[in-house]
TORKOL-4160 file (C-alpha; in steps of 0.2 Angstrom, whole numbers, padded with zeros to 4 digits, m for minus):
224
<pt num="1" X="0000" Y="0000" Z="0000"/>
<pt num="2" X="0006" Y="0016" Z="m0004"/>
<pt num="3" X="0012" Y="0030" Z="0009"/>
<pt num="4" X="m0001" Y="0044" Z="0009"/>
<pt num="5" X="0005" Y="0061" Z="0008"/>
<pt num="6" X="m0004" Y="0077" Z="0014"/>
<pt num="7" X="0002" Y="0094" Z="0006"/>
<pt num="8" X="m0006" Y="0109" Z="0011"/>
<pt num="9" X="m0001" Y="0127" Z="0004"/>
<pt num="10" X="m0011" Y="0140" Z="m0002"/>
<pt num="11" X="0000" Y="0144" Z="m0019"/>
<pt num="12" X="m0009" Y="0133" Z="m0032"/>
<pt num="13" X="0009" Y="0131" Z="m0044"/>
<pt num="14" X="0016" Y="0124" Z="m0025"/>
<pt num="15" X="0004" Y="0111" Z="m0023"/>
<pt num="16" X="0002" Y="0105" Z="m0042"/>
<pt num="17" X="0022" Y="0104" Z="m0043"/>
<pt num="18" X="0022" Y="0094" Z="m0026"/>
<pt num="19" X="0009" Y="0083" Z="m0032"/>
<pt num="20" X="0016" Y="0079" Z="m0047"/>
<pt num="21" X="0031" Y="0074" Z="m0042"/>
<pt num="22" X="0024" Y="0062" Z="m0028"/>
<pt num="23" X="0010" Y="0055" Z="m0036"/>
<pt num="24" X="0025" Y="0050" Z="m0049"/>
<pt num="25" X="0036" Y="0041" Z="m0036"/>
<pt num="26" X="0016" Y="0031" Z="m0033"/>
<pt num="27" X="0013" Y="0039" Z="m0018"/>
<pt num="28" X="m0006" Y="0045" Z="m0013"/>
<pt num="29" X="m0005" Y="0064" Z="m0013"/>
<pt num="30" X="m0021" Y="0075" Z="m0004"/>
<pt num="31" X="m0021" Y="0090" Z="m0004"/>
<pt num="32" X="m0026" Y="0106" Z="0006"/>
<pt num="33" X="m0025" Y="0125" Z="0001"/>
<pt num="34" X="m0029" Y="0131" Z="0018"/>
<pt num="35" X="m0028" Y="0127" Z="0037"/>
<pt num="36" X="m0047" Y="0123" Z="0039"/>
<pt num="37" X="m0045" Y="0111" Z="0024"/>
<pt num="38" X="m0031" Y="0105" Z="0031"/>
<pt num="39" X="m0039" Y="0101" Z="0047"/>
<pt num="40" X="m0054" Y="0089" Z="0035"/>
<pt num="41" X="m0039" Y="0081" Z="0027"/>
<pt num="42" X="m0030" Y="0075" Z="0041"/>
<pt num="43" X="m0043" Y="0067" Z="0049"/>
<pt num="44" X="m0042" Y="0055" Z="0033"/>
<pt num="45" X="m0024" Y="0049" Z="0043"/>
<pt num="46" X="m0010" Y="0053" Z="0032"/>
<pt num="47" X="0008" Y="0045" Z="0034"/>
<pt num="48" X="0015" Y="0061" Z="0033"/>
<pt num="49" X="0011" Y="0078" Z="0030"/>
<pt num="50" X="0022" Y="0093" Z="0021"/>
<pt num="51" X="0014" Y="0111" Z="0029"/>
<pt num="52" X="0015" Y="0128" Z="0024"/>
<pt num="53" X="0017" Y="0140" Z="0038"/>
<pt num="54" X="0011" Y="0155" Z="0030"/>
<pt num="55" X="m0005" Y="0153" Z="0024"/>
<pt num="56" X="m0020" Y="0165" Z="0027"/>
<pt num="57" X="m0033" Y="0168" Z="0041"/>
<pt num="58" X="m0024" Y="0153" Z="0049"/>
<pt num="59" X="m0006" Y="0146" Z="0046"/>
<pt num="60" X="0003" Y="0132" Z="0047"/>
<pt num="61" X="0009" Y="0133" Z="0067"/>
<pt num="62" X="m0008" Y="0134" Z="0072"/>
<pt num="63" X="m0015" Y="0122" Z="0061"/>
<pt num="64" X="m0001" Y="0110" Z="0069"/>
<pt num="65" X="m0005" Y="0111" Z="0086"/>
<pt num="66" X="m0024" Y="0109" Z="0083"/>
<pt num="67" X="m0022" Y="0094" Z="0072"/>
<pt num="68" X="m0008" Y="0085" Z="0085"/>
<pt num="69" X="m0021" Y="0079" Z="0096"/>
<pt num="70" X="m0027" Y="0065" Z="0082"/>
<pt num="71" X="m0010" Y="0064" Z="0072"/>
<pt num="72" X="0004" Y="0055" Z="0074"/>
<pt num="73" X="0012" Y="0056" Z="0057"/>
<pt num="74" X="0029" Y="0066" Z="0054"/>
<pt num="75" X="0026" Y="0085" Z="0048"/>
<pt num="76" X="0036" Y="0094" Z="0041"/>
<pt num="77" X="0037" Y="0112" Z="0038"/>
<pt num="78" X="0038" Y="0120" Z="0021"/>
<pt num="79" X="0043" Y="0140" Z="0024"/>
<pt num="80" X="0051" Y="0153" Z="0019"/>
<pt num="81" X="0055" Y="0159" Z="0035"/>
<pt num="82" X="0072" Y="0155" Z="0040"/>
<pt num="83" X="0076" Y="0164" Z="0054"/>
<pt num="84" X="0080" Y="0153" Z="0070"/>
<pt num="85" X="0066" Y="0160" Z="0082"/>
<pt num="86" X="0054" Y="0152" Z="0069"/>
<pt num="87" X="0063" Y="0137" Z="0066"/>
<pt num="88" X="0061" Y="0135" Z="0087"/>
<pt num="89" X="0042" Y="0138" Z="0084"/>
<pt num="90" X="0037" Y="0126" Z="0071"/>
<pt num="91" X="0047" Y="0113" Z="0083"/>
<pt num="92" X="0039" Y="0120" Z="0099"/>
<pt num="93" X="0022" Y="0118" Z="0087"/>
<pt num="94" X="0024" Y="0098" Z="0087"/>
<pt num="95" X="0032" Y="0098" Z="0068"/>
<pt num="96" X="0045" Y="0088" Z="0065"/>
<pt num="97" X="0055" Y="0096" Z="0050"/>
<pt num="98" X="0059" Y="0113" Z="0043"/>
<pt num="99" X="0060" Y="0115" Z="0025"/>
<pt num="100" X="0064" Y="0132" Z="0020"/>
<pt num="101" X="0060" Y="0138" Z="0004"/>
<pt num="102" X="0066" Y="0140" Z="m0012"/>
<pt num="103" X="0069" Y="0121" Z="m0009"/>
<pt num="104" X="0075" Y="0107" Z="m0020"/>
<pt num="105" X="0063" Y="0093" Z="m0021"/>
<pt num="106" X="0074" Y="0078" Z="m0026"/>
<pt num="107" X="0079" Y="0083" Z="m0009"/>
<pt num="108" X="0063" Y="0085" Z="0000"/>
<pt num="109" X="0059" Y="0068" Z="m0010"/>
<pt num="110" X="0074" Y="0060" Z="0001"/>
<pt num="111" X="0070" Y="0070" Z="0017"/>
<pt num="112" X="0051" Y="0062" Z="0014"/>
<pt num="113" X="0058" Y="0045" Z="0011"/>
<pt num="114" X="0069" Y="0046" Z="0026"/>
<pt num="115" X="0055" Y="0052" Z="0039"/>
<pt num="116" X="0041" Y="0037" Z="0032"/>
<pt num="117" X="0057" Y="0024" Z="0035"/>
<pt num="118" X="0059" Y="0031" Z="0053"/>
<pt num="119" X="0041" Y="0030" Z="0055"/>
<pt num="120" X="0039" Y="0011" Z="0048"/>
<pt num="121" X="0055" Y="0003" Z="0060"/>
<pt num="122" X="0047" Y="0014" Z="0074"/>
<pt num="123" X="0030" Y="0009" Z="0071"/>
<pt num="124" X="0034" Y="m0010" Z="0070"/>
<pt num="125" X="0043" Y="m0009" Z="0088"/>
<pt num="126" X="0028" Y="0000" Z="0095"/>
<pt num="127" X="0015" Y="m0017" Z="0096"/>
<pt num="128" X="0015" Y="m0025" Z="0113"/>
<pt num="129" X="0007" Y="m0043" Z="0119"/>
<pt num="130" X="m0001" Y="m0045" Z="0137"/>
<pt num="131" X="m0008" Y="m0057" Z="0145"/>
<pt num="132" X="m0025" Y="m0065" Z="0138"/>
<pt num="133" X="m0023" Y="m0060" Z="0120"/>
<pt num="134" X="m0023" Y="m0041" Z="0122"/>
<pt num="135" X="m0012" Y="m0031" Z="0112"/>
<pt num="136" X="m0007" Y="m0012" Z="0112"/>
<pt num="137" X="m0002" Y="m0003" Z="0096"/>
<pt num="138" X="0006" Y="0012" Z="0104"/>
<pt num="139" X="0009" Y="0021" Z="0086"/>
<pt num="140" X="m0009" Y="0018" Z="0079"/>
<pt num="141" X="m0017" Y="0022" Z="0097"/>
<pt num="142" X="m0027" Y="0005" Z="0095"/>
<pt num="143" X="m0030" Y="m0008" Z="0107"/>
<pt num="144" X="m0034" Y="m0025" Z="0104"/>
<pt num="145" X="m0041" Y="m0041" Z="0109"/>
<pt num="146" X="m0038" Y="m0057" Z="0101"/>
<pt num="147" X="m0036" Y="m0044" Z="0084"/>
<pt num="148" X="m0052" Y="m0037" Z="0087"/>
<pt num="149" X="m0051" Y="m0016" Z="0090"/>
<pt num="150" X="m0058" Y="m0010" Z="0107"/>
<pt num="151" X="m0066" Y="0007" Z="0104"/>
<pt num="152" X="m0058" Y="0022" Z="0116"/>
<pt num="153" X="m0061" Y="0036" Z="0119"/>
<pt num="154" X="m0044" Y="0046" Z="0117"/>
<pt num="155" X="m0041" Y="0051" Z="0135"/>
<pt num="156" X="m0044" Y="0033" Z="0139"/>
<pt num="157" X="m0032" Y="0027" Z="0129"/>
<pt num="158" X="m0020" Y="0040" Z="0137"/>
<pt num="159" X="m0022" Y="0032" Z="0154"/>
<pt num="160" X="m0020" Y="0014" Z="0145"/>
<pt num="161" X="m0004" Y="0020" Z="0138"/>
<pt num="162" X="0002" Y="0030" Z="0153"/>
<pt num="163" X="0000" Y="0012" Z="0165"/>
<pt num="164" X="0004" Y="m0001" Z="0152"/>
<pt num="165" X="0021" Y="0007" Z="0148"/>
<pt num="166" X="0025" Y="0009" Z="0168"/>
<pt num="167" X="0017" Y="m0009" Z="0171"/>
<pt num="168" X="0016" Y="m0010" Z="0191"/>
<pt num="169" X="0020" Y="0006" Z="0195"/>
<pt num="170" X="0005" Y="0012" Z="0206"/>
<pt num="171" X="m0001" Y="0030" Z="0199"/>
<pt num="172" X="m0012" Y="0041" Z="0210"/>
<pt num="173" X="m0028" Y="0050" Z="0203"/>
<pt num="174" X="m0018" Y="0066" Z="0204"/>
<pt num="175" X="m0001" Y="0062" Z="0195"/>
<pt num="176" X="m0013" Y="0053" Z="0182"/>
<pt num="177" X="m0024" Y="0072" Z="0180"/>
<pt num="178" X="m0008" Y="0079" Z="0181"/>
<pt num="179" X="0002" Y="0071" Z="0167"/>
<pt num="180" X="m0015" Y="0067" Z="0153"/>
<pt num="181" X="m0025" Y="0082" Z="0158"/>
<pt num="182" X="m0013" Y="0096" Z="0164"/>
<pt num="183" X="m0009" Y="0104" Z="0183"/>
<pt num="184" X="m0017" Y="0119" Z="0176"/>
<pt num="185" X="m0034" Y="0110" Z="0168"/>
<pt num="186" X="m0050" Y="0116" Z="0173"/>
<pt num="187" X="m0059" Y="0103" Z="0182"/>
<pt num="188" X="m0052" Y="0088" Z="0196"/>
<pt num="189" X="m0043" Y="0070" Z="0197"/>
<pt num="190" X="m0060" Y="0063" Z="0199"/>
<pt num="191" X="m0062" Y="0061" Z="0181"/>
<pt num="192" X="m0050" Y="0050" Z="0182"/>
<pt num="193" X="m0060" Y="0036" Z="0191"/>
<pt num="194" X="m0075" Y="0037" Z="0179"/>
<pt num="195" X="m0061" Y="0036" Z="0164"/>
<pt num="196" X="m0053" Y="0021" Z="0172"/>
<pt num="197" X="m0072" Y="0013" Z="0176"/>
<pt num="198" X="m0077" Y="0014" Z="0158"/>
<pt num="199" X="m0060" Y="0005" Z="0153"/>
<pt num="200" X="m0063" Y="m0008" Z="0164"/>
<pt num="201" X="m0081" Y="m0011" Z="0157"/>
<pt num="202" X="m0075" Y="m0010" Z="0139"/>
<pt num="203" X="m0063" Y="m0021" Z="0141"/>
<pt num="204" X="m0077" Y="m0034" Z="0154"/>
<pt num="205" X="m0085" Y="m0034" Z="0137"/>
<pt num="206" X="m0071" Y="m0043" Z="0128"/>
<pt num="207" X="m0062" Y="m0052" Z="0142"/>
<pt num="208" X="m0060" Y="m0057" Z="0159"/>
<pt num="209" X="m0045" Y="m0053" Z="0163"/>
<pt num="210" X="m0044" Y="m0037" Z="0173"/>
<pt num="211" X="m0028" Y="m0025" Z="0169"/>
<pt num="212" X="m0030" Y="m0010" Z="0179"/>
<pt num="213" X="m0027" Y="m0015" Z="0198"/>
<pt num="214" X="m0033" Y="m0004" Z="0210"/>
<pt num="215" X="m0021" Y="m0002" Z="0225"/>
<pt num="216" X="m0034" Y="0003" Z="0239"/>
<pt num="217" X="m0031" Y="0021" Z="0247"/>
<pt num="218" X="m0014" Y="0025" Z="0234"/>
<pt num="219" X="m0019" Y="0022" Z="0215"/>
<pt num="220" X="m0020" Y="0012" Z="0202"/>
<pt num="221" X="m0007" Y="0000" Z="0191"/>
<pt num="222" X="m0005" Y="m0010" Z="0176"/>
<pt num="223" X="m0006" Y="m0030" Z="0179"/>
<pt num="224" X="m0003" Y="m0045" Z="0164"/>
């Protein structure tokens, strides 16, 4: 299957040149000429995505961190701003590279290339086996049991991650709120037990093993 390639820039001979040339080494090109199309096309899951940063009514660093909630794919900025201030933004932003403009594209091709390999041997050390047939693919978010998807919400995938990876390591309510939802989030660690009691009932639904320990009077933990 091909790699999927997002391109967004508002300059139309930017994008067709760009698409050209990607859709030529057979990869699938979408496209988006501004941010709010840009957030549409990312929901579709590209691999990777190339971002303009100076684009109108919203650019390119906003449209990063709004769209870094539900994407895990490399960006990388295409600009021509080259200062290092700016460079320290688009990083800051949650982009990956920083591509400044005029550019040469058998170079962006490699610089594409390289990221996607990265991504691929990353992702294929991301899958972890517990006990009872349940598997967690850290890259694609997903959650598995006996290689059928269990549907979670975002934030309660965060807490599955945030206990699987520091399996029997007991986390309070607090340190939990503190790390998924921020010390300076509106609202209290008591989300946290209703987050943790509807994982536990989507997971009842599948199996009987239980995976989140409660630890009576400290926290919670990660058991199997």
């Amino acid at each position: 299957m091909p790699s999927k390639i997002l391109i967004v820039d508002d300059e139309e001979d930017i994008v067709g040149l760009l698409r050209d040339y990607f859709e030529m080494d057979e990869y699938d090109v979408l496209v988006a000429r501004s941010g709010s199309e840009c957030l549409k096309q990312a929901e579709k899951q590209p691999d990777l995505i190339l971002l303009d940063i100076n684009m109108p009514e919203m650019d390119g660093l906003e449209v990063c961190r709004k769209i870094r909630d539900f994407v895990a794919c490399p960006i990388l900025f295409l600009t021509a701003r080259v200062e290092d201030a700016d460079k320290i933004r688009g990083l800051q932003a949650g982009g990956d590279d920083y591509i400044v403009k005029p550019f040469s594209i058998d170079e962006l091709g490699a610089r594409v290339a390289a990221h996607l390999r990265r991504e691929e041997r990353h992702q294929s050390k991301t899958k972890t086996k517990f006990a009872g047939d349940l598997v967690i693919d850290y890259f694609a978010r997903l959650v598995y049991y006996r290689n059928e998807p269990v549907p979670l919400a975002r934030k309660e995938f965060d807490i599955i991650e945030l206990l699987s990876m520091n399996a029997g390591q007991v986390f309070d309510k607090e340190r939990i709120y503190e790390k998924l939802w921020g010390w300076d989030s509106p609202g209290d660690s008591a989300v946290v037990a209703e987050h943790i009691r509807r994982i536990r009932a989507k997971l009842a639904a599948v199996c009987s093993e239980s995976y989140i320990e409660t630890v009576w009077g400290v926290g919670y933990k990660w058991v199997g």
